[in-house]
C-alpha positions, 0 to 999 in steps of 0.5 A: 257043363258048357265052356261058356263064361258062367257071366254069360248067362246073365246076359242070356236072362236079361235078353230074354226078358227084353225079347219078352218085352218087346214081343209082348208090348206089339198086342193089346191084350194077352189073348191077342198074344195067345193067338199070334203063334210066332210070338207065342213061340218066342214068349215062350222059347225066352222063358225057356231060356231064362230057366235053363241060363238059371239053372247054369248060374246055380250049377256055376255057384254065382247063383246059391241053392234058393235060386232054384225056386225061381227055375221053378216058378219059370216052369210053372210059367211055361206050363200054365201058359201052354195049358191056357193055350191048349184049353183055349184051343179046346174050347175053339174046336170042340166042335172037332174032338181029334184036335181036341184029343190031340191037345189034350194028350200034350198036355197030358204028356207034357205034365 
């Protein structure tokens, strides 16, 4: 367990979601954002971290037992965005199968 004040955590969540926020008020669209690989990367790195900083707060005990379904439903999130953004990938080079299979085998692992 970390020796960090469990309180932290909260403070983690809550940036992360500003972080979000912020990153994804600079596109459009979600397709723009998709498409820029470095606020991808920090959409998702946030969200990652908003499911770790929960399943701390439900380990500390501030968070009860129910909260679980939100770490659950987070990564849900990450998984479906990152296999939006394989298949759009995909669809983008299939005109290059070893890209294609590339990504295919991610997602496949990652699952």
């Amino acid at each position: 367990m970390s020796s960090r004040v469990a309180e932290l955590f909260l403070f983690d969540i809550l940036v992360a979601m500003l972080k979000i926020e912020e990153v994804a008020n600079r596109f459009e669209n979600a397709q723009n954002l998709k498409h820029d690989f470095m606020a991808w990367d920090t959409v998702i790195r946030e969200f990652e971290i908003i499911g770790e900083a929960t399943s701390k707060l439900i380990k500390t005990g501030l968070l009860d037992e129910e909260s679980s379904i939100v770490v659950q439903k987070i990564k849900d999130i990450e998984d479906d965005l990152r296999n939006e953004i394989v298949e759009d990938v995909c669809e983008e080079n299939r005109y290059l199968p070893f890209v294609v299979n590339g990504f295919k085998i991610l997602k496949v692992v990652k699952q």
